[in-house]
DOKE-480072 format. One line per field, with one value per residue (C-alpha): x, y, z; residue in three letters. Coordinates in pm, 1 decimal, decimal comma, padded with zeros to 6 digits. Layout:
BEGIN
X <- X  ...
Y <- Y  ...
Z <- Z  ...
residu <- ALA  ...
END
This chain:
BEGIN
X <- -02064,6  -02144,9  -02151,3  -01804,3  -01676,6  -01836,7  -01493,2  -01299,1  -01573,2  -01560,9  -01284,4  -01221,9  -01042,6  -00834,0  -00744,9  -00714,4  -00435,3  -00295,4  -00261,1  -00072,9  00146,5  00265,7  00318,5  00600,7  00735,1  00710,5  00983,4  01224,8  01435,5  01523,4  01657,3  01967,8  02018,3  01948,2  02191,2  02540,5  02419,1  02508,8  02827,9  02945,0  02948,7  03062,9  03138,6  02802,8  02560,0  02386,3  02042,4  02172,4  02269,3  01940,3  01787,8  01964,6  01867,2  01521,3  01532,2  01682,3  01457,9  01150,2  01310,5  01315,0  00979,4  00837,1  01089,8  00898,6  00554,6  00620,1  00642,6  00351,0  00295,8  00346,7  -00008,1  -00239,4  -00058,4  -00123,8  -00524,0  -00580,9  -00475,9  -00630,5  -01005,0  -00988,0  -00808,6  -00925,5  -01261,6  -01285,0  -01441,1  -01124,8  -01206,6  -00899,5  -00652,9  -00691,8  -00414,3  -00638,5  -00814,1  -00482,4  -00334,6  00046,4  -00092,5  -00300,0  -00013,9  00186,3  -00063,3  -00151,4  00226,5  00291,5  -00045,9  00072,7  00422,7  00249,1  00053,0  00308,1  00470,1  00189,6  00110,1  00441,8  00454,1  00115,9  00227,6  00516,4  00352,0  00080,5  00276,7  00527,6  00272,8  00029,6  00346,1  00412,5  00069,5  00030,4  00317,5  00215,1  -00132,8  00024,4  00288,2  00155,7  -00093,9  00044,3  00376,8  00423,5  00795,9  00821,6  00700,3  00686,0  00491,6  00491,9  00219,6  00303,1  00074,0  00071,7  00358,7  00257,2  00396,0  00220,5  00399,8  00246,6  00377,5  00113,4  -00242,1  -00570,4  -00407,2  -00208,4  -00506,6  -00681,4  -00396,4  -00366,8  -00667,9  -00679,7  -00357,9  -00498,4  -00804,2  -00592,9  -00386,4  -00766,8  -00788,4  -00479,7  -00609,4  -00962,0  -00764,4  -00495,7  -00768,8  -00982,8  -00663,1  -00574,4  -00981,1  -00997,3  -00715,0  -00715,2  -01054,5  -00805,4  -00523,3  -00605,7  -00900,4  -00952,7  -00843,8  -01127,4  -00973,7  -01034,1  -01388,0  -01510,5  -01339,0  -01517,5  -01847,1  -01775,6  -01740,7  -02055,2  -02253,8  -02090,2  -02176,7  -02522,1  -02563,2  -02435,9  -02681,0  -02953,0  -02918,0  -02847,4  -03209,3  -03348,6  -03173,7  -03338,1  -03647,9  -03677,3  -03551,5  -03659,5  -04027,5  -04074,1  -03952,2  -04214,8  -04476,1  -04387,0  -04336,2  -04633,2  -04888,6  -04696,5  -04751,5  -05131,8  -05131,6  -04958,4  -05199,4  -05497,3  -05392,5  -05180,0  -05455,0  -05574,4  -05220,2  -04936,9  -04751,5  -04808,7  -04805,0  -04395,3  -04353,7  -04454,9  -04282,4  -03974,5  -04035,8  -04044,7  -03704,9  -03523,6  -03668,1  -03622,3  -03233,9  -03205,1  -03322,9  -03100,9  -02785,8  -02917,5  -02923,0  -02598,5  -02466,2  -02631,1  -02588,5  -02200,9  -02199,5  -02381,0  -02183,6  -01826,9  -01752,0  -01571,7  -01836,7  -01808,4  -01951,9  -02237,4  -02550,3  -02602,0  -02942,2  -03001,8  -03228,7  -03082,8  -03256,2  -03593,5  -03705,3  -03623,1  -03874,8  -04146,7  -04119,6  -04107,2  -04409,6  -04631,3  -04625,8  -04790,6  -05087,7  -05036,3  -05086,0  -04788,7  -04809,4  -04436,2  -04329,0  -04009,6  -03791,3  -03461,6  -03118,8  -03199,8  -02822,1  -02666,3  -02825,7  -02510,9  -02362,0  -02557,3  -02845,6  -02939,9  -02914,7  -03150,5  -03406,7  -03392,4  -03499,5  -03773,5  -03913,9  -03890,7  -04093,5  -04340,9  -04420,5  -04436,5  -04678,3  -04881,0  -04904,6  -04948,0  -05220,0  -05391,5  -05688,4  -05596,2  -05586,0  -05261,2  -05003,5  -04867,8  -04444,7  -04285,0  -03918,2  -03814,1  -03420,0  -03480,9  -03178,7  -03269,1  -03290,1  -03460,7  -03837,4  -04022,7  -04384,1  -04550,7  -04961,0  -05202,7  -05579,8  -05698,3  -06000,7  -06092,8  -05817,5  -05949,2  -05785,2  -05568,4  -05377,2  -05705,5  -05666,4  -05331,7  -05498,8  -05407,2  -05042,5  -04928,7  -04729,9  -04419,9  -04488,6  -04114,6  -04175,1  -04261,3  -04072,2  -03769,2  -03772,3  -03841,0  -03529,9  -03346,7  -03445,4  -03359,6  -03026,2  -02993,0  -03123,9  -03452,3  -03827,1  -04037,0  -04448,3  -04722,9  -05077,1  -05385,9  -05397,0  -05763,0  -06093,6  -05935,9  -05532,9  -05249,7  -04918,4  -04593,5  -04351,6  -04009,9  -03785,0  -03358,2  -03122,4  -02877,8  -02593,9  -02617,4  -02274,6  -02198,1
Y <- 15519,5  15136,8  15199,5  15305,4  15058,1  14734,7  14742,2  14652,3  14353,0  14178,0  13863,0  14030,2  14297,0  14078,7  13875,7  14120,1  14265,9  13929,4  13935,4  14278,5  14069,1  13829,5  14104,4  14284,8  13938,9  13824,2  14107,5  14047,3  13793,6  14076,9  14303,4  14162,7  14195,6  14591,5  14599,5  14692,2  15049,0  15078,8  14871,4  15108,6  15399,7  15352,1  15726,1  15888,1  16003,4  15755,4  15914,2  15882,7  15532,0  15437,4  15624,7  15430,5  15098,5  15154,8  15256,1  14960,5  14732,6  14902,3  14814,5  14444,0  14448,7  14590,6  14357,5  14015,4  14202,3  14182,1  13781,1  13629,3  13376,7  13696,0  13788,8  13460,7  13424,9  13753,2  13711,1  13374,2  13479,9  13833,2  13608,9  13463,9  13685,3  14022,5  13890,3  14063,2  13938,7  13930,8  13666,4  13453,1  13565,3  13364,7  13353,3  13277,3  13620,9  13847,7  14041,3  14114,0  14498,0  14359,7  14128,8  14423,5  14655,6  14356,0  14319,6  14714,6  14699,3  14424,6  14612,8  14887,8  14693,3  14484,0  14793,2  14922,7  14603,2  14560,0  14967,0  14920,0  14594,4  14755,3  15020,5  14854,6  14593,7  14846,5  15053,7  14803,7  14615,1  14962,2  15013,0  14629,2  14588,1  14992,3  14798,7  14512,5  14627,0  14981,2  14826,1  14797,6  14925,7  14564,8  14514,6  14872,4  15020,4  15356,7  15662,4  16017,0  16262,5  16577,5  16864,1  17238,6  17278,8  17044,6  16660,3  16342,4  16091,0  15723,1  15483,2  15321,6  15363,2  15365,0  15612,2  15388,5  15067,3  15415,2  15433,3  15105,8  15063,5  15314,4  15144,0  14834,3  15005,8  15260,9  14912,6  14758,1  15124,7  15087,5  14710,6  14811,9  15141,5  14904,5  14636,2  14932,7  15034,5  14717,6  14599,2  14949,9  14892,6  14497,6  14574,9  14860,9  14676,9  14331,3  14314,9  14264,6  14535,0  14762,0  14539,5  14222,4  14325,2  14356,9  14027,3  13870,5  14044,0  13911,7  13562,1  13565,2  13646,8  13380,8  13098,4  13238,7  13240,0  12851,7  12764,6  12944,2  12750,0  12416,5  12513,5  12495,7  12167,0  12017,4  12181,4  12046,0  11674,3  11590,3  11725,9  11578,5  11260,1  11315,9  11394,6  11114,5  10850,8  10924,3  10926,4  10585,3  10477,7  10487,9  10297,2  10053,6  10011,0  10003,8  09741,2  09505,3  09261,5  09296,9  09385,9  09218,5  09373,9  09727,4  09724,4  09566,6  09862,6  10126,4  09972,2  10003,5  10361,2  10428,2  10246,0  10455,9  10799,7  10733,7  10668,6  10962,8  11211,5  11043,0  11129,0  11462,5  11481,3  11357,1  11556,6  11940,4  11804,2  11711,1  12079,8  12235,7  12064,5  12212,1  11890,8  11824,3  11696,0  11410,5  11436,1  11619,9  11441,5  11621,7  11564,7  11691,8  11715,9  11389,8  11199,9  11373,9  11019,6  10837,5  11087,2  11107,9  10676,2  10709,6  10962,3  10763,3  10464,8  10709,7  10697,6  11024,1  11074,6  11220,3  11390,4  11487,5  11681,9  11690,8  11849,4  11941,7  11761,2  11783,4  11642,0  11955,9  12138,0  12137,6  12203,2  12437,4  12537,1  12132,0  12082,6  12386,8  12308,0  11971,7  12127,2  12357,7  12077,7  11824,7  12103,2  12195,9  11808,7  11805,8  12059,0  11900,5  11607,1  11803,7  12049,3  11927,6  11781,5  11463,9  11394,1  11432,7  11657,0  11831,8  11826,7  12039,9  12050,5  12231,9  12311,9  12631,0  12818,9  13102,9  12929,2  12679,7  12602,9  12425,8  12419,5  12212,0  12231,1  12045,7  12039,4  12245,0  12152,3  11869,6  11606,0  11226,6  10933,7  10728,0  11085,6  11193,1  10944,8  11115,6  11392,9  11788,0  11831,5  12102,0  12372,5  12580,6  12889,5  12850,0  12627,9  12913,1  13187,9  12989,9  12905,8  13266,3  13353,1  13053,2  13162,8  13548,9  13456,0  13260,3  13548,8  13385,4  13420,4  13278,0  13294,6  13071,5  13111,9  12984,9  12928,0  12894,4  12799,6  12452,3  12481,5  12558,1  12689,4  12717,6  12826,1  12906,6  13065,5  13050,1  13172,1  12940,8  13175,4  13104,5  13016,8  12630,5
Z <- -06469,6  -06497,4  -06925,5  -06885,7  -06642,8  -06898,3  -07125,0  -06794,3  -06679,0  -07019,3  -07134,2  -07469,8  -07318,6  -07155,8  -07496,8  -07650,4  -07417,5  -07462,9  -07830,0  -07807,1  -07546,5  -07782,9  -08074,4  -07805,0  -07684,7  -08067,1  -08163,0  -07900,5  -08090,9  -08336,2  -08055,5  -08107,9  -08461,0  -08416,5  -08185,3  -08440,7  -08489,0  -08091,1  -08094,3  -08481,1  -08323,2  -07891,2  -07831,9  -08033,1  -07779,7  -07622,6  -07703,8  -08052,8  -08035,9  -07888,3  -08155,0  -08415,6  -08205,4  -08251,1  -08583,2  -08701,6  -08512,0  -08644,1  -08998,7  -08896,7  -08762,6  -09055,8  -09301,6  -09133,8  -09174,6  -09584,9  -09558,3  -09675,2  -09403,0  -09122,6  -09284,5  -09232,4  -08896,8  -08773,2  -08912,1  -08758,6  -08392,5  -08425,5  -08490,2  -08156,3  -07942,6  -08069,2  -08207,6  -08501,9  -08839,5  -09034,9  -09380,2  -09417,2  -09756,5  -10014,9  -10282,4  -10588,4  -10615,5  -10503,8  -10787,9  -10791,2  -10714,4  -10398,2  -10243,7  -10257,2  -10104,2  -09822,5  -09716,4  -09675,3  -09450,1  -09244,2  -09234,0  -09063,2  -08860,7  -08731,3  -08628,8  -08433,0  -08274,4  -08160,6  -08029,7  -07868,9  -07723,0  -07562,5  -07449,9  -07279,3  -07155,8  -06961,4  -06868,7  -06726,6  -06559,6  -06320,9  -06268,4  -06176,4  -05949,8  -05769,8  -05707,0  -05526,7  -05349,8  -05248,3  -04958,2  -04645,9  -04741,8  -04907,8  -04932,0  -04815,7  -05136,3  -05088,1  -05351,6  -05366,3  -05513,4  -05593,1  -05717,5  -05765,6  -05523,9  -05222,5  -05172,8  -05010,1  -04923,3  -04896,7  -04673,0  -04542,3  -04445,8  -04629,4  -04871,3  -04983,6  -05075,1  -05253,8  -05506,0  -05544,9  -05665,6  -05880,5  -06014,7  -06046,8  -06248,1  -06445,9  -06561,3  -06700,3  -06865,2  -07030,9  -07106,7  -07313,0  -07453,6  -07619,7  -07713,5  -07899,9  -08078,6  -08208,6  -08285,4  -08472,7  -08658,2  -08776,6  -09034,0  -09172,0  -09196,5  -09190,3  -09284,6  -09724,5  -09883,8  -10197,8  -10443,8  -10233,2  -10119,7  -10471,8  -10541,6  -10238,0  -10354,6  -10710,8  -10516,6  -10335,8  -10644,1  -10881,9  -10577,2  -10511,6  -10887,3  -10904,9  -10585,5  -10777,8  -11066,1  -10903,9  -10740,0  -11084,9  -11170,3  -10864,1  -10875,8  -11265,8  -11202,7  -10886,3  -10958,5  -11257,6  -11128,2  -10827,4  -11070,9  -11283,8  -11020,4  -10862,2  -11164,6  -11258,7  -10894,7  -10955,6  -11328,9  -11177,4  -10889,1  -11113,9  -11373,0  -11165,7  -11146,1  -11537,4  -11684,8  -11512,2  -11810,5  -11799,3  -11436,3  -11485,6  -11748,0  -11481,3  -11187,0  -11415,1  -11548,9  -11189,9  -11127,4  -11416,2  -11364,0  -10916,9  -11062,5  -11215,6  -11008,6  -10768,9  -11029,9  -10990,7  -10620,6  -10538,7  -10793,4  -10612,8  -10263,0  -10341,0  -10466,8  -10174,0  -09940,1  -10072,0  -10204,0  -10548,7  -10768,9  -10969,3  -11331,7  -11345,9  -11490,6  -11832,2  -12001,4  -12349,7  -12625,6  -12706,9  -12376,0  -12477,3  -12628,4  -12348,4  -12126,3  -12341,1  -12284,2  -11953,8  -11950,2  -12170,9  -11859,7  -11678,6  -11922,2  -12077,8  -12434,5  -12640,1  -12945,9  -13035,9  -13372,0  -13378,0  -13647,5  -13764,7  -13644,0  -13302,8  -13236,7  -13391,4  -13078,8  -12822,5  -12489,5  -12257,8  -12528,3  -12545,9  -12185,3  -12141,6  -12371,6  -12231,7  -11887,5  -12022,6  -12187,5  -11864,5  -11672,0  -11960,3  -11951,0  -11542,7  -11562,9  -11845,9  -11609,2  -11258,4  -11341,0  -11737,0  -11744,6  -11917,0  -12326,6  -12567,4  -12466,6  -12785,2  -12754,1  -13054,3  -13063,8  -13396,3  -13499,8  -13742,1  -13917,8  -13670,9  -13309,9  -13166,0  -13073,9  -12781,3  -12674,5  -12490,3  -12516,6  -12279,6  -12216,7  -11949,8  -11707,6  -11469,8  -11470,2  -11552,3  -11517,4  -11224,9  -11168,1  -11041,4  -10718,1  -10629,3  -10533,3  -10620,3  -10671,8  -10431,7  -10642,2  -10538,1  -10736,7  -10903,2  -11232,4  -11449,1  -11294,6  -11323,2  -11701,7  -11779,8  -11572,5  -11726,1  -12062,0  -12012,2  -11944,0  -12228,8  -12457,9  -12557,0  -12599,6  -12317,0  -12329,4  -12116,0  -12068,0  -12209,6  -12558,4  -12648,7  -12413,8  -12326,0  -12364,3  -12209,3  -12403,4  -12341,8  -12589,9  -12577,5  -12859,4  -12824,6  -13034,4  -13163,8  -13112,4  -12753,5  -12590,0  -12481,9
residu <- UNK  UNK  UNK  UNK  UNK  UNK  UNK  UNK  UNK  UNK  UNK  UNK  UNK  UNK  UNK  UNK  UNK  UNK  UNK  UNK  UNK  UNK  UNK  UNK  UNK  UNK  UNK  UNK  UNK  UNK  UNK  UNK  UNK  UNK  UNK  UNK  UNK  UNK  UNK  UNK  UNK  UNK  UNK  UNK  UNK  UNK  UNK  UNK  UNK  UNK  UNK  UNK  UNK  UNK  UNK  UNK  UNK  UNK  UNK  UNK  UNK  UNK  UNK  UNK  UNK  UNK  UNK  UNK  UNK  UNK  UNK  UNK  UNK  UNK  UNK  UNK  UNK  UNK  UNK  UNK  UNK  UNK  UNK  UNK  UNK  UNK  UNK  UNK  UNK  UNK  UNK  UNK  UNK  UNK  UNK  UNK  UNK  UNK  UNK  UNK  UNK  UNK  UNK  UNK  UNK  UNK  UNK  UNK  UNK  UNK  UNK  UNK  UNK  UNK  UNK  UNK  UNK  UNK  UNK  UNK  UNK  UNK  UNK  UNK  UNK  UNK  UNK  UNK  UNK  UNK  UNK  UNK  UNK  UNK  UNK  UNK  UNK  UNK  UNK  UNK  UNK  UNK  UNK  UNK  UNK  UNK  UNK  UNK  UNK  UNK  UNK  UNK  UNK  UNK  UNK  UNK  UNK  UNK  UNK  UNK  UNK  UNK  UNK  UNK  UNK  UNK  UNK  UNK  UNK  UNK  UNK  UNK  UNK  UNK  UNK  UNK  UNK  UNK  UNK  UNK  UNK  UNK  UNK  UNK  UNK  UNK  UNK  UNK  UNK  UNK  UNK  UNK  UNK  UNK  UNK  UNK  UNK  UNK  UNK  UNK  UNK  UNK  UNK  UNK  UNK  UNK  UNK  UNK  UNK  UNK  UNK  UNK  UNK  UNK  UNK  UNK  UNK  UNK  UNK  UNK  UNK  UNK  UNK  UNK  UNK  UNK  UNK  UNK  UNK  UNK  UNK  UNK  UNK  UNK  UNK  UNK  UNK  UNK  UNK  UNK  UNK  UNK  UNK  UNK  UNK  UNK  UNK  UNK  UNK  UNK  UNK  UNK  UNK  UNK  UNK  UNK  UNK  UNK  UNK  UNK  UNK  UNK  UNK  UNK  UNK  UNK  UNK  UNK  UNK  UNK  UNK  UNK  UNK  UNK  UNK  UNK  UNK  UNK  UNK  UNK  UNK  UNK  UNK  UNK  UNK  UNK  UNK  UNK  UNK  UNK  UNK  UNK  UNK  UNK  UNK  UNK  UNK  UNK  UNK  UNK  UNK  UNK  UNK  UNK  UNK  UNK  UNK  UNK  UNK  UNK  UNK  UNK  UNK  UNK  UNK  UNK  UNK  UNK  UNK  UNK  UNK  UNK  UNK  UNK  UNK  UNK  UNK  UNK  UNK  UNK  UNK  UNK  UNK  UNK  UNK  UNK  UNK  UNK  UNK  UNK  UNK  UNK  UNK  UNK  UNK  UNK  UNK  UNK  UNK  UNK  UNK  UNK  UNK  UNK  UNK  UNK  UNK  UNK  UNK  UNK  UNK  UNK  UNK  UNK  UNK  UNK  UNK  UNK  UNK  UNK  UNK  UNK  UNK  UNK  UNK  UNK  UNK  UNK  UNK  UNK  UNK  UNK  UNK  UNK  UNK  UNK  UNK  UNK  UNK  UNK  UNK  UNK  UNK  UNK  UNK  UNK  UNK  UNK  UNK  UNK  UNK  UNK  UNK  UNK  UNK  UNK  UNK  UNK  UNK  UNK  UNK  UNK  UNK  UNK  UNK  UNK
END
């Protein structure tokens, strides 16, 4: 009993009512313009000439439902008032086919609106005005039952405040019935059409594959540059008193690679935040001798062999490589146990090389004072996805008693 009397208690009932309100008092300036077929034909019928009437402003109705604007209206004040998920149109992924498809929808919805509107409205008016007048014989309202062959009459009494409210709570019937109608039918009508929801499912993937990748650009730069910074941190602690010098070159390694890993963070936060990016910071294989400099103020010992026309490498294919490398190093420096790093960056007629080989064991040195570098779990999984996707070869685990080795094969082929 109380289940079936919570539709009447609750405020979206009530909106909801409203919004099928404004669809009948929303058609009323086209009553007029449906009136000719009426004023043609004076001596039809005048069951035919209402007939006609309606017709004719059902065909105006439906004519406004197939302008474009009728849609969004009709979407943003169904949200509130009906509160209904309904994901705002957007013209960039509507095909001719779907524009046509969305204005015959909202045709027939504006149609149904409007008839429900009507309908409720009238009926809900009566039942309203029986409710309040009936009482008392209120402005002598008077009501008579009638049923299987015998008549009461009310004119008073506590008959009369029985029907009245049952008016009053038939009228929040007809309220949550109308409401249900119209929620039921916006998704169906208003709602994105199949064509629409695979474009909006096509949507979702593409951004959660751009977030996903900007995740990787962070997780590259700004840990490296944490790594880096940090190690740097300590070198220039520990010879500040004996090597003014070295302790300048570190405190300025420290300035260029904190500057770039800001370029990269204003650049993904612009992004995340909906915001039109500015240019987006693209390292390549040419910048790889400017961060093996920067690495070697940290103390670390480089041994790169590079070969081939590194320069030739272009577009997304050097920015990649450039990132595999960056986190190859990071991890050299995070979790190697000190002596040269081996860097190999060969351009072959086939694809292009990169491995990155470091001691394994118990680290040495002023990285040692940092203390354990605390590890996400994502470094490694995310080159092998970056490299998937870019059609390559990906391989790292120990190579030998004492090493570590990554290696990384891409075709040159690859799209920039």
């Amino acid at each position: 009993m109380l289940k079936g009397l919570r539709p009447l208690l609750r405020g979206s009932t009530y909106s909801g009512m409203l919004f099928a309100y404004c669809g009948a008092l929303a058609s009323l300036p086209l009553l007029p313009l449906a009136l000719p077929p009426m004023l043609v034909r004076p001596s039809a019928p005048y069951g035919v000439r209402a007939a006609l009437v309606l017709l004719a402003w059902a065909a105006l109705t439906a004519a406004v439902g197939l302008l474009p604007v009728t849609r969004r209206a009709l979407i943003a004040f169904a949200r509130p008032l009906l509160r209904v998920p309904l994901p705002a149109p957007t013209a960039a992924r509507r095909t001719a086919g779907s524009r046509g498809t969305d204005r015959w929808r909202t045709s027939l919805w504006l149609l149904l609106h409007v008839a429900l509107g009507w309908a409720g409205s009238l009926t809900t008016g009566v039942l309203v005005l029986l409710g309040l007048t009936l009482p008392g014989n209120w402005l002598g309202a008077e009501a008579a039952l009638s049923l299987s062959g015998r008549s009461v009459r009310l004119d008073g009494g506590w008959q009369s405040w029985v029907v009245a409210l049952a008016c009053l709570l038939l009228a929040a019937a007809v309220c949550a019935v109308v409401t249900g109608a119209l929620r039921w039918l916006a998704p169906r009508l208003l709602g994105p059409s199949p064509a629409e929801r695979l474009a909006l499912a096509a949507e979702r993937e593409q951004a959660l594959a751009e977030r996903n990748r900007l995740a990787h650009e962070l997780h590259d730069s700004i840990g490296h540059t944490l790594t880096a910074t940090t190690i740097q941190a300590a070198v220039a602690g520990e010879v500040f008193g004996a090597d003014p010098v070295a302790a300048r070159a570190a405190l300025r390694s420290i300035e260029e690679s904190s500057r770039a890993a800001l370029e990269d963070l204003d650049y993904v936060l612009g992004v995340l935040r909906d915001q039109r990016a500015e240019t987006a910071p693209t390292r390549t294989l040419a910048d790889l001798p400017e961060l093996l400099d920067r690495l070697r103020h940290t103390g670390a010992v480089l041994e790169p062999e590079l070969s081939g026309d590194l320069a030739q490498v272009r577009g997304t294919l050097s920015r990649a490589a450039y990132r595999i490398l960056q986190e190859g190093l990071t991890n050299a420096l995070r979790h190697g146990a000190g002596g040269p790093v081996e860097v190999r960056a060969a351009v072959t007629p086939d694809g292009l090389e990169l491995s990155v080989v470091n001691r394994t064991g118990t680290a040495t040195g002023p990285r040692t004072g940092s203390g354990a570098f605390p590890s996400s779990g994502h470094g490694l999984p995310g080159l092998a996805e970056r490299v998937r996707l870019l059609h390559g070869e990906f391989e790292a685990g120990p190579d030998g008693p004492q090493h570590w080795r990554l290696a990384v094969r891409l075709p040159v082929g690859v799209s920039a």
